[in-house]
C-alpha positions in Angstrom: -49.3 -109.2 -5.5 -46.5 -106.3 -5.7 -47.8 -103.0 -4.0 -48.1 -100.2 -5.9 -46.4 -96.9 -5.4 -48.1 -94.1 -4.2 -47.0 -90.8 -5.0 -49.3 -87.6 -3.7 -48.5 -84.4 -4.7 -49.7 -80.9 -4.0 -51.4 -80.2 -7.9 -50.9 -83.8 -8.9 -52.2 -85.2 -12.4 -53.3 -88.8 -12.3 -54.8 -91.2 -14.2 -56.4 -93.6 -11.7 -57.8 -97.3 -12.5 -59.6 -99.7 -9.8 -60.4 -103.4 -11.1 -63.2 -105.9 -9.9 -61.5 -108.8 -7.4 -61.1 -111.3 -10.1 -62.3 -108.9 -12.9 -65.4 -109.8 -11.3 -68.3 -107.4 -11.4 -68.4 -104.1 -9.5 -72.0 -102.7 -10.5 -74.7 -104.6 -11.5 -77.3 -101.9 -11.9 -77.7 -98.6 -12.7 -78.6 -98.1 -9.1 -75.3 -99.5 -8.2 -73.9 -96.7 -10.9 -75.1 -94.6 -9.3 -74.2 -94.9 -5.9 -71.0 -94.9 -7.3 -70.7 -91.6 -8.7 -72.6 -89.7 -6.1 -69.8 -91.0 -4.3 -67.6 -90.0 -6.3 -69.5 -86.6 -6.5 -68.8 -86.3 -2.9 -65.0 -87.4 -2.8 -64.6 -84.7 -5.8 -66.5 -81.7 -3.9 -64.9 -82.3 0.3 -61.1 -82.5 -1.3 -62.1 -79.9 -4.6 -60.5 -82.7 -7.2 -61.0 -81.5 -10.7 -61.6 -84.6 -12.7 -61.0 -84.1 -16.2 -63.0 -87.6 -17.4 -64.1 -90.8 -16.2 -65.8 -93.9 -17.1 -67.6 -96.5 -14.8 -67.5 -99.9 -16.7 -68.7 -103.3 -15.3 -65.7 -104.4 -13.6 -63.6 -101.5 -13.5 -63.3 -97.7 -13.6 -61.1 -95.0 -15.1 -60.5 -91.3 -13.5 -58.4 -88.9 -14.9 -58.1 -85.9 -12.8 -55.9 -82.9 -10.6 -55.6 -83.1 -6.7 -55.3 -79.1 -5.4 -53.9 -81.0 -2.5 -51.3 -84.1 -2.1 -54.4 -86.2 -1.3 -54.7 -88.9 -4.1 -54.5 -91.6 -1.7 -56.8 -90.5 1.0 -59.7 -89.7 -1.3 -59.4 -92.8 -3.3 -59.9 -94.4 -0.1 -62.8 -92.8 0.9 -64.4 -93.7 -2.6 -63.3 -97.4 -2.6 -63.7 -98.3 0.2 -67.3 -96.3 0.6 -68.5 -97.8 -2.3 -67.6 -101.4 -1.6 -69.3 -101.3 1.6 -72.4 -99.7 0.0 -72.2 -102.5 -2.3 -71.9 -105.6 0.0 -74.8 -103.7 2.1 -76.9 -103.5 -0.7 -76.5 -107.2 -2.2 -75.8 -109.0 1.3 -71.9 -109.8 0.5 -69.1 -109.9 2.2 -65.3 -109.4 1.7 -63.0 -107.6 -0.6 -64.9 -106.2 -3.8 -61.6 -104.4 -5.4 -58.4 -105.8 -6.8 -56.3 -104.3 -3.9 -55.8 -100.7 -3.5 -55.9 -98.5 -7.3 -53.6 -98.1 -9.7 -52.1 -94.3 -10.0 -50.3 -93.0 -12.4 -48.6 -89.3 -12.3 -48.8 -88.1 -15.4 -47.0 -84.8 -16.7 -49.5 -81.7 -16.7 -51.1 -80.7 -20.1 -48.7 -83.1 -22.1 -51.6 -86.0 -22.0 -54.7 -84.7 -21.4 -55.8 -85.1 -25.3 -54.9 -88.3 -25.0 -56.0 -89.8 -21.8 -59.6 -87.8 -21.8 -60.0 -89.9 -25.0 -58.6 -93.1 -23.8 -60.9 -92.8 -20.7 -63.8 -92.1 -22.9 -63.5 -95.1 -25.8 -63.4 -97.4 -22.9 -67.0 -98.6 -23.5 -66.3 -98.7 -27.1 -63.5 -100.7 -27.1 -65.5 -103.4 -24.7 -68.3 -103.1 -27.3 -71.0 -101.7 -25.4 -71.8 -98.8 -27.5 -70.5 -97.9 -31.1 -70.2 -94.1 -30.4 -68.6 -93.2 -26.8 -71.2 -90.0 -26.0 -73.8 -92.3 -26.8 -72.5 -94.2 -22.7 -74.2 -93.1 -20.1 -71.9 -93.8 -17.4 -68.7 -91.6 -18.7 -67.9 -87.6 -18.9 -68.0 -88.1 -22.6 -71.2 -86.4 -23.3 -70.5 -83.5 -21.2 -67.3 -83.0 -23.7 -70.0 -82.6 -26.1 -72.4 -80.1 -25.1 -74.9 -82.0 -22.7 -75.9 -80.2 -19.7 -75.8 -81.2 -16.2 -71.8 -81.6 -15.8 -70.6 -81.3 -12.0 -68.9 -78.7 -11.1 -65.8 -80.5 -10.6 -65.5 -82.0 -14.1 -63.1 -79.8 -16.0 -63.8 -80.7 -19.6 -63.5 -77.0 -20.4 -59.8 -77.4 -19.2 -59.3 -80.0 -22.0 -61.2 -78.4 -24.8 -59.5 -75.1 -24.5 -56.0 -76.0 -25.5 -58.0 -77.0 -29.4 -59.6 -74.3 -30.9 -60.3 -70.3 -30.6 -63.6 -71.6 -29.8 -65.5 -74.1 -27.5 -67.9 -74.8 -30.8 -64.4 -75.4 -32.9 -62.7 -77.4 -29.8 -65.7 -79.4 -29.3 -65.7 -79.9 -33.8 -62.1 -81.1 -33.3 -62.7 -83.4 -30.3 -65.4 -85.3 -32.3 -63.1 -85.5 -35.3 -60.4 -86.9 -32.3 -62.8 -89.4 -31.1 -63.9 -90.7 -34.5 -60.3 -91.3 -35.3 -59.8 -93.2 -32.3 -63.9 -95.6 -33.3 -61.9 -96.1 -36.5 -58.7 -97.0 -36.1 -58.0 -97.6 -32.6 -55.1 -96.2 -31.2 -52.3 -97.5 -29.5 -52.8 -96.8 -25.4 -51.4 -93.7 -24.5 -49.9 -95.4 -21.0 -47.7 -97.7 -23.5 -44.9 -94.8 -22.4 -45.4 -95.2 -18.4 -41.7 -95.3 -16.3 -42.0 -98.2 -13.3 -45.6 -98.1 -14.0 -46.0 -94.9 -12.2 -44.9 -91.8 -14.4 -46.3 -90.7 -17.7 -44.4 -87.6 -19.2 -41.3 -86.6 -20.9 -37.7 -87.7 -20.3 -37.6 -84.5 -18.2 -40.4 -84.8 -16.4 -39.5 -88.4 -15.5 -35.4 -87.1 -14.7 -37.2 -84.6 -12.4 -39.3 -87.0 -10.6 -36.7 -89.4 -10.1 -34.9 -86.3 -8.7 -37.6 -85.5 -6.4 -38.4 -88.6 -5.3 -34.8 -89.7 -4.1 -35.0 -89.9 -0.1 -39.0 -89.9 -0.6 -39.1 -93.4 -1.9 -40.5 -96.5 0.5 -38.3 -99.8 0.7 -36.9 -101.3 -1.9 -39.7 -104.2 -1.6 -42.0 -102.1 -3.6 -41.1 -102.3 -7.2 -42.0 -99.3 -8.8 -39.9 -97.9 -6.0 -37.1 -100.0 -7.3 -37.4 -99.0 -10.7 -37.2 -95.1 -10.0 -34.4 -95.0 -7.8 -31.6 -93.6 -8.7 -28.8 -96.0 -10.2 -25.6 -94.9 -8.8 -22.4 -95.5 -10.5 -19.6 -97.5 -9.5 -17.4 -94.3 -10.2 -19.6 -92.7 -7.6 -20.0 -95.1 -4.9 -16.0 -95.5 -4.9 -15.9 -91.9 -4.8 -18.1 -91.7 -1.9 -16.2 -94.6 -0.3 -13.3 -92.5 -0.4 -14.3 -89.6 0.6 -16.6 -91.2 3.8 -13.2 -93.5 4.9 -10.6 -91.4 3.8 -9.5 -93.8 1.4 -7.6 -93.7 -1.9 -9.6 -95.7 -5.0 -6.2 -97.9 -5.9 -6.5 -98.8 -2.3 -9.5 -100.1 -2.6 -9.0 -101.8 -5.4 -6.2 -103.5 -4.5 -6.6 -107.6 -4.1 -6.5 -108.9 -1.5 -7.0 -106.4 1.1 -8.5 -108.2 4.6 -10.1 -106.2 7.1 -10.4 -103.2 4.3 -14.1 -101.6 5.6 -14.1 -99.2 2.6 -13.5 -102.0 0.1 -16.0 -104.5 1.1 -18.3 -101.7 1.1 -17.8 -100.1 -2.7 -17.9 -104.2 -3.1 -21.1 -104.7 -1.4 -22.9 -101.2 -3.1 -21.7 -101.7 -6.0 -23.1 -105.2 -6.5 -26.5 -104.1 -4.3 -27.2 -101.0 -7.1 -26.8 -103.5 -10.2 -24.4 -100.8 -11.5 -22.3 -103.8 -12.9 -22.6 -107.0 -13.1 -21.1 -109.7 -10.4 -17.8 -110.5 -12.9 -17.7 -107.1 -13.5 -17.7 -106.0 -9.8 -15.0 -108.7 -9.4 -12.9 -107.5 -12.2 -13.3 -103.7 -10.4 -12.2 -104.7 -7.2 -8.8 -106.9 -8.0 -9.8 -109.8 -10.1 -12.1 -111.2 -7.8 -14.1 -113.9 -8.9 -17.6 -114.4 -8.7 -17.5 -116.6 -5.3 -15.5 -113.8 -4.1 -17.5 -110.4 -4.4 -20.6 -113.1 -3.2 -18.2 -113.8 0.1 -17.6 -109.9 0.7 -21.0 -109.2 0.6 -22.4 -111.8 3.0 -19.5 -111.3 5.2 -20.1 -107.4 5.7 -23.8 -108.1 5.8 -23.9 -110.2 8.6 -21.4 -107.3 10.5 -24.0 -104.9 9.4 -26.5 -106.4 11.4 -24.7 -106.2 14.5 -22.4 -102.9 14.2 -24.9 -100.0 13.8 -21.8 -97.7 13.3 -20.9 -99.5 10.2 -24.2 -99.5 8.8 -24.4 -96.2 9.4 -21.5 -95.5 7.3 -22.7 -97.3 4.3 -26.2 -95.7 4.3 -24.6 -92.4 4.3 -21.9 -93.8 1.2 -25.1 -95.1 -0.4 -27.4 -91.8 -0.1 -24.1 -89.7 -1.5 -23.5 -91.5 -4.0 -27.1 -91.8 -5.1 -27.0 -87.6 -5.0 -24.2 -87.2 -7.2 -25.5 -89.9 -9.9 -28.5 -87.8 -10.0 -26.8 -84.6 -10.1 -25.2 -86.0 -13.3 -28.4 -87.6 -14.9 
C-alpha cells in the first residue's frame, strides 16, 4: 500500500479518516464508543486541537479539526494506536486493528468548513443508520444543534458563526443545510482534493506546492510526487547553463560525447516528465528514443560513483525546480 503524505503545520486544518483493517469492524459496543472518544477527549485536551465535527462509525471514523501546533501526526498516533490496544485488550485480539496509519487531508481555512462539518455529520445517514443525522449518537451533530454537554474542544460555534447574525438563525440555516444534503445527497466535498492531500483553491494549492518544495520526502511517496514542482525543460537547460557554464546550442548539439551538462538537461529533463521521451530526443539533437534511454543510464551509473557530479545535478535540479515555481 502507497504511504500517505504527512503534512503538519503550525494552525493546520484537516480532515482526518482512519478505516477498519479490511473494513472490518473497529467498535462493537457502545462501550468500545466510548473508549474511543474519551480518547479522543484526551488527545483533543493535552495538544488543545479544536475539532470542528466528528463521527465514529462501525468501521471507520471522520475528524475534522485545527492543530494550534504542527502536531497532526503525533496526536493521531496517540489516539490510534491507544485505542487499538484498548481494543485488543478488551476483546483478547491481537495485531493490526487499522488500515495503516490515517488519511490527512489539509484543507484551506474557512473555505470548507460548511461543507466538511456536513459531510462528517451525514455519514451515518448515508450508511443508513439513522434517517436524521442529530438523531446519531456517536457524532458532533447534535451539539450543532443546541444539545448540551459539548467538550470544550469542539468548535461548532466556529462553524455556525460565519451563517447568521444569530446562533438561533445559524443553527435555522444549518438544519435547512442538512435537510438539503437527507434529500438530495450531495456530491462529496473532497471530489476537489490535489495528490490526495490538499483541499482549497488554486491558490492555496500554488502556495502549498510552494511551501512544500525542499519539505517534501522521497519521491517513493506519491502524493509527494504529485505536489512537486514540475520543472520546465526551459528551466532545467537554463540551470544547466548557468551551473556548467554552458551555452543552450551547446547542449543541444548532437552528438556531443563526454558533454556533462548535456547528459544532464537529458537525464532531468526525462526524470521530471516535463516532455515526453521523443520529445526530449527531439530537444537534444534528434535523438531517438534508444538514445535519451542510453544517456540516462550511462550518467546514472557515474552518478553512483562520482559524488561531485551528483552533486551538481541535485543542485541543477533544486534551481530549476525554484524558478518553475517562481513562475507558477
Amino acid at each position: 500500500m502507497a504511504r500517505p503524505l504527512r503534512i503538519d503545520l503550525p494552525d493546520g486544518v484537516y480532515h482526518v479518516t482512519s478505516r477498519g483493517l479490511e473494513r472490518r469492524e473497529i467498535v462493537r459496543d457502545d462501550r468500545d464508543r466510548r473508549k474511543w472518544l474519551s480518547l479522543l477527549d484526551q488527545v483533543a485536551r493535552q495538544r488543545r486541537w479544536q475539532v470542528f465535527a466528528w463521527a465514529l462509525m462501525d468501521n471507520h471514523f471522520h475528524l475534522f479539526l485545527r492543530t494550534p501546533g504542527p502536531d497532526l501526526s503525533a496526536g493521531m498516533h496517540d489516539l490510534n494506536s491507544g485505542y487499538a490496544s484498548a481494543f485488543n485488550r478488551r476483546h483478547g485480539r491481537c495485531g493490526p486493528l487499522l488500515q495503516g496509519r490515517f488519511k490527512g487531508i489539509l484543507v484551506e481555512a474557512a473555505s470548507h468548513e460548511w461543507e466538511l462539518s456536513r459531510y462528517v455529520h451525514l455519514n451515518p445517514v448515508r450508511a443508513g443508520l439513522v434517517a436524521r443525522p442529530e438523531a446519531y449518537a456517536w457524532s458532533s451533530c447534535r451539539f450543532y444543534l443546541g444539545e448540551a454537554g459539548a467538550p470544550e474542544w469542539l468548535a461548532w460555534e466556529e462553524v455556525l458563526a460565519r451563517h447568521g447574525r444569530t446562533l438561533a438563525a445559524a443553527r435555522r440555516a444549518y438544519i435547512e443545510y442538512l435537510a438539503e444534503g437527507v434529500a438530495a445527497p450531495p456530491e462529496s466535498p473532497l471530489r476537489g482534493v490535489v495528490a490526495s492531500t490538499l483541499l482549497g483553491s488554486a491558490d492555496f494549492v500554488a502556495r502549498m506546492r510552494a511551501w512544500l518544495q525542499g519539505r517534501l520526502p522521497d519521491r517513493e511517496v506519491p502524493a509527494a510526487r504529485a505536489l512537486r514542482v514540475v520543472p520546465s525543460a526551459e528551466a532545467i537547460e537554463a540551470t544547466v547553463c548557468d551551473e556548467f557554464g554552458a551555452r543552450p546550442e551547446g547542449i543541444r548539439k548532437p552528438h556531443a560525447h563526454g558533454n556533462d551538462a548535456r547528459a544532464i538537461a537529458i537525464y532531468l529533463c526525462r526524470r521530471s516528465g516535463a516532455l515526453s521521451l521523443a520529445a526530449v530526443g527531439e530537444r537534444f539533437g534528434g535523438l531517438s528514443g534508444a538514445g535519451v534511454s542510453k544517456t540516462c543510464a550511462r550518467l546514472s551509473a557515474r552518478l553512483a560513483r562520482d559524488r561531485r557530479l551528483a552533486r551538481r545535478l541535485d543542485a541543477c535540479a533544486t534551481a530549476a525546480e525554484d524558478m518553475s515555481n517562481v513562475k507558477t
